[in-house]
MMTF fields as JSON, N, C-alpha, C and O atoms, coordinates in Angstrom:
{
  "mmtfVersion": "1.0.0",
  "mmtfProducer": "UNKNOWN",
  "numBonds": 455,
  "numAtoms": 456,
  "numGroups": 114,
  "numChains": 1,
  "numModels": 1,
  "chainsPerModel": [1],
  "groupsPerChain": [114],
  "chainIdList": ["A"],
  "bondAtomList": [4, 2, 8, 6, 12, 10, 16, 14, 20, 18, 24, 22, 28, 26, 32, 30, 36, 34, 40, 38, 44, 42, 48, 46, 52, 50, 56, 54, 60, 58, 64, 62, 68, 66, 72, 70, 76, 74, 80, 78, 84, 82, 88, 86, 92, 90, 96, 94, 100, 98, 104, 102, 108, 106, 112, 110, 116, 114, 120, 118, 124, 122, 128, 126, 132, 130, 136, 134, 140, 138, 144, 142, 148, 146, 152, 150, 156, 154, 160, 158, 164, 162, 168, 166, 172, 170, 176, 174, 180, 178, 184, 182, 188, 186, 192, 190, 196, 194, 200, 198, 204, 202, 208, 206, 212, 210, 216, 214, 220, 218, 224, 222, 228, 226, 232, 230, 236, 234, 240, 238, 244, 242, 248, 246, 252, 250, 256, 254, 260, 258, 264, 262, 268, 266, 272, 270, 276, 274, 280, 278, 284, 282, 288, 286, 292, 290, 296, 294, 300, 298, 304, 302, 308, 306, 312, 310, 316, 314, 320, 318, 324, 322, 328, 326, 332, 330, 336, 334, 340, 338, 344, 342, 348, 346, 352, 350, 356, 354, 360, 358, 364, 362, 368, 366, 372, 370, 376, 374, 380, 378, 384, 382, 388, 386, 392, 390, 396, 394, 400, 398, 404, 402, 408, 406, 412, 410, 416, 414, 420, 418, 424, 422, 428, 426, 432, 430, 436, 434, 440, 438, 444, 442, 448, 446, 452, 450],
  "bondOrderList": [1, 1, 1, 1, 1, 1, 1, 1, 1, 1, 1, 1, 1, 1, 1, 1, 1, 1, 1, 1, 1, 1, 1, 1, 1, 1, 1, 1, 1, 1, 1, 1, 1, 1, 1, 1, 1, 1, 1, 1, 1, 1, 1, 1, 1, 1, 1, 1, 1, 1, 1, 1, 1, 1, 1, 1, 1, 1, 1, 1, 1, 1, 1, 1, 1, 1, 1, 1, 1, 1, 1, 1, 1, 1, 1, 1, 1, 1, 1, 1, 1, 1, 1, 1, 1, 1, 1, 1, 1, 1, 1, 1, 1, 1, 1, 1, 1, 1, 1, 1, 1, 1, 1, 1, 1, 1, 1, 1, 1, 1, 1, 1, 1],
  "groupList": [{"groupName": "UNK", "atomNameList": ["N", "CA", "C", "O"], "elementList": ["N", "C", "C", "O"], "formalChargeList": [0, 0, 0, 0], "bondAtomList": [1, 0, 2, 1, 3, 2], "bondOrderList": [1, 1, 2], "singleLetterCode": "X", "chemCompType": "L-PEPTIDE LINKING"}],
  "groupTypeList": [0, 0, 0, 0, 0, 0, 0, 0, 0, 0, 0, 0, 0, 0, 0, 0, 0, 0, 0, 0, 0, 0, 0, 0, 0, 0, 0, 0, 0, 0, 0, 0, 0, 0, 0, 0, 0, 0, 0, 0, 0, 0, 0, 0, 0, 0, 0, 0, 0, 0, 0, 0, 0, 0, 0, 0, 0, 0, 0, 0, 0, 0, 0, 0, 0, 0, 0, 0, 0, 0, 0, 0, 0, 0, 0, 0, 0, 0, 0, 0, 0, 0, 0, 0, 0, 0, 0, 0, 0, 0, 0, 0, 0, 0, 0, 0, 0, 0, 0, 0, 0, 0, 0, 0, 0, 0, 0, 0, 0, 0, 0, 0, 0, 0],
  "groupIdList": [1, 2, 3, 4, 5, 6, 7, 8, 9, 10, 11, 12, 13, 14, 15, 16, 17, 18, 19, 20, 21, 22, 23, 24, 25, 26, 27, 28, 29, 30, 31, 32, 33, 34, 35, 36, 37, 38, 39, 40, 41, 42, 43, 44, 45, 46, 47, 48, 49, 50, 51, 52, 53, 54, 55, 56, 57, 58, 59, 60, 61, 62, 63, 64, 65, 66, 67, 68, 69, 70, 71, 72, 73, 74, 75, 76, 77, 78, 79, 80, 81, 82, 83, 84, 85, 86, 87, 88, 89, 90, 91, 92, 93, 94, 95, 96, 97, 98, 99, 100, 101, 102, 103, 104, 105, 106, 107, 108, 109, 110, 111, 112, 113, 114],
  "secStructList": [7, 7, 7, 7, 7, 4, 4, 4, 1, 7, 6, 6, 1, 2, 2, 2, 2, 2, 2, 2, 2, 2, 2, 6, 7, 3, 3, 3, 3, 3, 3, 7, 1, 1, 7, 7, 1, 1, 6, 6, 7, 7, 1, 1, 7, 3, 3, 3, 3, 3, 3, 7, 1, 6, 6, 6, 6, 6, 2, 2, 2, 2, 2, 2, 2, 2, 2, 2, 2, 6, 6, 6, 7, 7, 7, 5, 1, 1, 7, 7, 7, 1, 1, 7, 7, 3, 3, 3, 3, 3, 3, 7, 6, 6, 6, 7, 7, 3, 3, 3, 3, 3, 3, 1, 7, 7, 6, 6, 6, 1, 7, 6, 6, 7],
  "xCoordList": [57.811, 58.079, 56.99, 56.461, 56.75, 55.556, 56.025, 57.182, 55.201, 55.239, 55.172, 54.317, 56.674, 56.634, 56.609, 57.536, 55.778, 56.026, 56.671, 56.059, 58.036, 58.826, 59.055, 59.879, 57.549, 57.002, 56.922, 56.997, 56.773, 55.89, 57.458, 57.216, 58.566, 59.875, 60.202, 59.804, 60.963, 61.206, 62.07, 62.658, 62.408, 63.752, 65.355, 66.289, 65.513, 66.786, 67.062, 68.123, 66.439, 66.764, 66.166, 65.947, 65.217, 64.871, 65.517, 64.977, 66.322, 67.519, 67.829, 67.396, 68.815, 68.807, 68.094, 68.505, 66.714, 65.926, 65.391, 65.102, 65.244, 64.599, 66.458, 66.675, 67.151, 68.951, 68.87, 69.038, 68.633, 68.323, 67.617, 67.915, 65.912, 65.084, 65.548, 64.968, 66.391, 66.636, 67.296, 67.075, 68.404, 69.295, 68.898, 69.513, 67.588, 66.571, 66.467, 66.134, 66.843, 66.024, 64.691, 64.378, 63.739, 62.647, 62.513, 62.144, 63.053, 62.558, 61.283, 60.275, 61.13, 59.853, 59.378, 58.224, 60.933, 60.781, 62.149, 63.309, 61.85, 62.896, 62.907, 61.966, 63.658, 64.06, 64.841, 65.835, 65.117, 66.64, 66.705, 67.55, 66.075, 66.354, 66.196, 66.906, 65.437, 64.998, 63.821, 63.334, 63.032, 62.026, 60.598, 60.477, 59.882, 59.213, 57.795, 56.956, 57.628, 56.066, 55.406, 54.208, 56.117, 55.281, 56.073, 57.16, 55.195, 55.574, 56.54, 57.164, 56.82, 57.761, 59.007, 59.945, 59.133, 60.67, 61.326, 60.845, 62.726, 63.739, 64.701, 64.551, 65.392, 66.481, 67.393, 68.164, 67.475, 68.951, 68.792, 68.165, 69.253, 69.123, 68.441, 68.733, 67.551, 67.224, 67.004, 66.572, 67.261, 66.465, 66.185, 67.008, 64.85, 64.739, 64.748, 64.134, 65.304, 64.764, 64.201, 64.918, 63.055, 62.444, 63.28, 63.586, 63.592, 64.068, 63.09, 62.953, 62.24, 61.287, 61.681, 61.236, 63.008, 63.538, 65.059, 66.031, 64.705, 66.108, 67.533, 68.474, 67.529, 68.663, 69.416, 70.46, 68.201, 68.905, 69.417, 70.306, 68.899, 69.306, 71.007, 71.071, 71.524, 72.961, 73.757, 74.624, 73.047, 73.607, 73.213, 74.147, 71.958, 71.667, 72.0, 71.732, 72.787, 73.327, 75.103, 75.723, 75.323, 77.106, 76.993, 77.937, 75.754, 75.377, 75.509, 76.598, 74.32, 74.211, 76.022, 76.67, 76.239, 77.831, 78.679, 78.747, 78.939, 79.325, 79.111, 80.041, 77.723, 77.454, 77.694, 78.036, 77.347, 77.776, 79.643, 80.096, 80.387, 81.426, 81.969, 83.013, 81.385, 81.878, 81.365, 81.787, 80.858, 80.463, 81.316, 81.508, 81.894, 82.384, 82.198, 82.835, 81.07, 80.608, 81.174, 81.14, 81.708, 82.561, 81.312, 80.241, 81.605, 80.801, 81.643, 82.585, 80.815, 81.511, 80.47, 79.281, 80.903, 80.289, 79.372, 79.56, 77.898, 77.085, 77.236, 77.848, 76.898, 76.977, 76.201, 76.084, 75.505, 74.603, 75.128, 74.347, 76.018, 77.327, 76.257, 75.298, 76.264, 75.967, 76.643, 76.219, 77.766, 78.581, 79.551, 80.641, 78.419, 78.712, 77.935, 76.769, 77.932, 77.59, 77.108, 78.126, 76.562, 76.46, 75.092, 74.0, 75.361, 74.489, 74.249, 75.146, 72.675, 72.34, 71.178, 70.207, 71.512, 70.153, 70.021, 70.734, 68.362, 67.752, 66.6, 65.764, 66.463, 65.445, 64.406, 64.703, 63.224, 62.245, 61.339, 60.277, 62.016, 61.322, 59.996, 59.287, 59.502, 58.089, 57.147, 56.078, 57.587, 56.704, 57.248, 56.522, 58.913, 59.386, 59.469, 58.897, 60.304, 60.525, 62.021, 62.329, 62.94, 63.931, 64.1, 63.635, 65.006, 65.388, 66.509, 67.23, 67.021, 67.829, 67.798, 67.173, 68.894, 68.72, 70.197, 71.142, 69.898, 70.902, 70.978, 70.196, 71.757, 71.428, 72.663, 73.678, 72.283, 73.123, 73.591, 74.561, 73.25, 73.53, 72.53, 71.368, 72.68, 71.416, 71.984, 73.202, 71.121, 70.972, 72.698, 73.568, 72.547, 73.896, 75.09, 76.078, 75.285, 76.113, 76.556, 77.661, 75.277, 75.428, 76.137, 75.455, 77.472, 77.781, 77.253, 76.941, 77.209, 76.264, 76.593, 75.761, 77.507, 78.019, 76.592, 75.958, 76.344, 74.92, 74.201, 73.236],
  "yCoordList": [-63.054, -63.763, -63.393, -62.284, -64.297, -63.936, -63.523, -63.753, -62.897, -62.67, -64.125, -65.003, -63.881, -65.431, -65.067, -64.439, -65.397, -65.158, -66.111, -67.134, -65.815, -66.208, -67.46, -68.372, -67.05, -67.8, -69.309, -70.275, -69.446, -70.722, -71.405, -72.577, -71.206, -71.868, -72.856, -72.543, -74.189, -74.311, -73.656, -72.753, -73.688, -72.419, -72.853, -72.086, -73.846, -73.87, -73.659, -74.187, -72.95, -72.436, -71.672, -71.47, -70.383, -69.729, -67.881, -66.968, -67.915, -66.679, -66.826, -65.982, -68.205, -68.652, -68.171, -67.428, -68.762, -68.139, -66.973, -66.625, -66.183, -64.998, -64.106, -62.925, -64.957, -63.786, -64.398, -63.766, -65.508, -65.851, -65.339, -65.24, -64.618, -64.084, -62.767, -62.217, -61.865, -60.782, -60.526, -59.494, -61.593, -61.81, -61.634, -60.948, -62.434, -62.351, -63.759, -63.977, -64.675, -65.806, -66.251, -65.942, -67.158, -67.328, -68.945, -70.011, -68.51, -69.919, -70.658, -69.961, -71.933, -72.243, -73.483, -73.692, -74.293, -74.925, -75.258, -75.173, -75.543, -75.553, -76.464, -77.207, -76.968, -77.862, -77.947, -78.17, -77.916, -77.948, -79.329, -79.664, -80.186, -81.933, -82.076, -82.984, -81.456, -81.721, -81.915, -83.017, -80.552, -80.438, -80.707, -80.303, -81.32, -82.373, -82.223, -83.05, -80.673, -80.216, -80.578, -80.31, -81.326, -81.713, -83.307, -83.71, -83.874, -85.47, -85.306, -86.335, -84.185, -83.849, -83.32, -82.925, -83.264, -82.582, -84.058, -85.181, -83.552, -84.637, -84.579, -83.609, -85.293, -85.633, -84.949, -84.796, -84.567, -83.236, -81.603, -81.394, -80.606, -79.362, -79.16, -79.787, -78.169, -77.862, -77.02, -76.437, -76.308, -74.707, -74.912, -74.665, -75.423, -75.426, -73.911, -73.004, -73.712, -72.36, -72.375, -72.866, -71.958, -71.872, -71.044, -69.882, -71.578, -70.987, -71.558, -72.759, -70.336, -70.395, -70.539, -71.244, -69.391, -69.206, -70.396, -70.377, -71.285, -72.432, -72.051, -72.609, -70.643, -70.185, -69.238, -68.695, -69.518, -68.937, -70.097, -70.053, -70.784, -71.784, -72.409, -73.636, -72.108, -72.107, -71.283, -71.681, -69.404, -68.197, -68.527, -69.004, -68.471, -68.22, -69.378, -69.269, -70.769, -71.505, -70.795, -70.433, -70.854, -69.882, -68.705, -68.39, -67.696, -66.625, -67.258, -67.348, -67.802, -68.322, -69.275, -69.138, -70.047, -70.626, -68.683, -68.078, -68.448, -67.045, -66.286, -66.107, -65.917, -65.628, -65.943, -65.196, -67.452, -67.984, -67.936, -67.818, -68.111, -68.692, -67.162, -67.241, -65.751, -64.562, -64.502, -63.46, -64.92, -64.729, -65.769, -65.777, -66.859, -67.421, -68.879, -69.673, -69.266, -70.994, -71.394, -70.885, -72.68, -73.405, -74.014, -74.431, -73.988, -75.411, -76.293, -76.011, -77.656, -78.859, -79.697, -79.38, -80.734, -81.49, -81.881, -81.77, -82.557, -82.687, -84.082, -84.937, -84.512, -85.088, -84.988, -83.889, -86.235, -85.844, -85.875, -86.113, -85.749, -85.927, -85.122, -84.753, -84.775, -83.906, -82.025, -80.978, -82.594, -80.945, -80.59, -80.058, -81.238, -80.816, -79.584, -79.873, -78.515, -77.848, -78.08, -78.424, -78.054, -78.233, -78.009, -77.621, -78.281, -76.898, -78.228, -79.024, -78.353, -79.484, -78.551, -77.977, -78.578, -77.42, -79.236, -80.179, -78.637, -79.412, -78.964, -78.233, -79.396, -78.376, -79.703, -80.848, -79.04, -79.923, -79.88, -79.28, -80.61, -79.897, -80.09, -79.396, -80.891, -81.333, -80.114, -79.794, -79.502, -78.491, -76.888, -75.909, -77.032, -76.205, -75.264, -74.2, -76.035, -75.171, -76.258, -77.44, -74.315, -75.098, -74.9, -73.903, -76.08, -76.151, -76.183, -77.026, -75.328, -75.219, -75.387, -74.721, -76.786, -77.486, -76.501, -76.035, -76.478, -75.97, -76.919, -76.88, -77.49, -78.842, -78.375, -77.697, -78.839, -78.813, -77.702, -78.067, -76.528, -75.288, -74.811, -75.139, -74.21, -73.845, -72.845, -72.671, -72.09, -70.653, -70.765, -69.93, -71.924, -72.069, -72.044, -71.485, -72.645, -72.488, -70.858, -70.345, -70.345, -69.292, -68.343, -68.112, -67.548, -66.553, -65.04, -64.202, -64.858, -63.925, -62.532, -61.673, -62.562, -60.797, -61.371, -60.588, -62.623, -62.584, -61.518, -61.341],
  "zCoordList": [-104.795, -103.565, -102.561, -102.498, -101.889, -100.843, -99.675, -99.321, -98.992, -97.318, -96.412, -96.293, -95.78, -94.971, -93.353, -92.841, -92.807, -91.518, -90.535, -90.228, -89.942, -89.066, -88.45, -88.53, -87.502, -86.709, -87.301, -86.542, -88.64, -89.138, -89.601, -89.892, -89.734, -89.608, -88.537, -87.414, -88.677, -88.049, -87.051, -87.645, -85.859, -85.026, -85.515, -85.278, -86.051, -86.452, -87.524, -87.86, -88.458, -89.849, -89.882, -91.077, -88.804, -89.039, -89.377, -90.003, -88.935, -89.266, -90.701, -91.486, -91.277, -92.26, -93.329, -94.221, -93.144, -94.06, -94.479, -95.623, -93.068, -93.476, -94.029, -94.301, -94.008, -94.809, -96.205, -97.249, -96.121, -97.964, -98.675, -99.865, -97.947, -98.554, -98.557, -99.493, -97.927, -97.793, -98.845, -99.478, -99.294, -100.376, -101.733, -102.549, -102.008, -102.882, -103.603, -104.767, -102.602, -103.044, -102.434, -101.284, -103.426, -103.224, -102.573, -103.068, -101.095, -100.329, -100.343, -100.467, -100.24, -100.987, -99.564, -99.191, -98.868, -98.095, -97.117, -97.518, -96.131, -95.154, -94.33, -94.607, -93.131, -92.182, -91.528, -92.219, -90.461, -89.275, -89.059, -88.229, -89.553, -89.164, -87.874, -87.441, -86.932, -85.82, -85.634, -85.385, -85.76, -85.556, -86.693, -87.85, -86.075, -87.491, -87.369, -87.013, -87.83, -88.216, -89.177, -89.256, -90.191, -91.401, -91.657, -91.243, -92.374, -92.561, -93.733, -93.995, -94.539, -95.75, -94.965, -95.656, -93.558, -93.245, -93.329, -93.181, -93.651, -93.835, -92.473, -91.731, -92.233, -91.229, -91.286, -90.338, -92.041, -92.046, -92.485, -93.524, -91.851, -92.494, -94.148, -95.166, -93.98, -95.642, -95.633, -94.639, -97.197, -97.397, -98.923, -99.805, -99.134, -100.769, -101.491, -100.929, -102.473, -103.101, -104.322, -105.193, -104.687, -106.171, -107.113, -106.849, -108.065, -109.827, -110.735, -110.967, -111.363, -112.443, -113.755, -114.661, -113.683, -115.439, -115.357, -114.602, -116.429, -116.156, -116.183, -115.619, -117.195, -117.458, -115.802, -115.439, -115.344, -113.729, -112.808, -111.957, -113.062, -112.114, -112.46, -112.523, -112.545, -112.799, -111.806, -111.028, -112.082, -111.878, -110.7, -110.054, -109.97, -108.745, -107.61, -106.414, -108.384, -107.76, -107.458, -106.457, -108.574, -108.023, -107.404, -106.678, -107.532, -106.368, -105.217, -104.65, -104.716, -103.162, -102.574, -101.536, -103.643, -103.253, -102.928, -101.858, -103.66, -103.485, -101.877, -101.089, -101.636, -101.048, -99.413, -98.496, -99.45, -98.619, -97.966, -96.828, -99.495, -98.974, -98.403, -97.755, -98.562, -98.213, -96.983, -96.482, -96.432, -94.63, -93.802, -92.586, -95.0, -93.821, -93.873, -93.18, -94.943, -94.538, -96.216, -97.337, -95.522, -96.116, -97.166, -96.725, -98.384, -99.289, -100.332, -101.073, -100.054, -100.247, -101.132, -101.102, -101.898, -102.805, -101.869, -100.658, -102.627, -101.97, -100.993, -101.634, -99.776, -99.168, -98.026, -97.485, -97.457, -96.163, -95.095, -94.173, -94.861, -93.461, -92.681, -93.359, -91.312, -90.941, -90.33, -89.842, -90.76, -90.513, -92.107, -92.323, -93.036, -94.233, -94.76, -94.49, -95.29, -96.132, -97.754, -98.355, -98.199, -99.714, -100.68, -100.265, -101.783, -102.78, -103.707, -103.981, -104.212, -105.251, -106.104, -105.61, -107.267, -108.002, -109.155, -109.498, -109.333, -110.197, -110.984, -110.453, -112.392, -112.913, -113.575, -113.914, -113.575, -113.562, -115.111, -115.279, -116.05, -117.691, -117.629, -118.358, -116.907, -117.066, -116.31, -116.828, -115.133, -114.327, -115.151, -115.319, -115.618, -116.16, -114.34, -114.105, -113.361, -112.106, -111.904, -112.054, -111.26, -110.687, -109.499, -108.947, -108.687, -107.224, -106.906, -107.439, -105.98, -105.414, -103.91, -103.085, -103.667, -102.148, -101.594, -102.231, -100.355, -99.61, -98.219, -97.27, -98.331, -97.522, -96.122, -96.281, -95.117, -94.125, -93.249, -92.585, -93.032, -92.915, -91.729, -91.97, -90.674, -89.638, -89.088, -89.06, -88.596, -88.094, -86.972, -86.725, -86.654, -85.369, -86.367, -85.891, -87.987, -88.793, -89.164, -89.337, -89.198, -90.357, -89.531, -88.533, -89.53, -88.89, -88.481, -89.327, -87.306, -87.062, -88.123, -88.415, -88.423, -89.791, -90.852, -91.559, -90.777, -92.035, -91.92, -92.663]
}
């Protein structure tokens, strides 16, 4: 995992991210659906996370659900509502990389005990 510095987050997922990385996932890309530094942010909350080995991407999807639902935040089938929570993993045979979306969730969601 690399050194991410802070600063370069957007501010509404920036707590977020740096507790996911603490966690020991490998955030790769992010978004609070506000603020629109790159022409790739989307309209709604994001926190992509990289999975290399496929056989993880399962585990480290029911980890982070786990994780989450022990602080406090609710998760729900995927949906773009905006005061939805929710978890979409996808694995890519052709790059042989997996993703894990964490869609909907921002630093104002995440309870401060994170």
């Amino acid at each position: 995992m690399t050194l991410l510095d802070p600063d370069t987050l957007n501010p509404g997922v920036r707590r977020l991210v740096m507790w996911l990385r603490a966690q020991g996932f490998d955030t790769v890309d992010s978004g609070d659906g506000k603020t629109h530094q790159h022409t790739c942010d989307r309209g709604h909350p994001y926190v992509s996370i990289q999975v290399n080995n496929p056989e993880d991407l399962v585990r480290e999807s029911m980890r982070l659900t786990a994780l989450l639902r022990e602080v406090g935040v609710n998760v729900e089938p995927v949906c773009l509502e905006p005061d939805v929570v929710s978890i979409q993993a996808t694995y890519d045979p052709a790059d042989e990389i997996g993703v894990i979306d964490l869609i909907g969730l921002t630093d104002e969601k995440l309870p401060i005990e994170a």
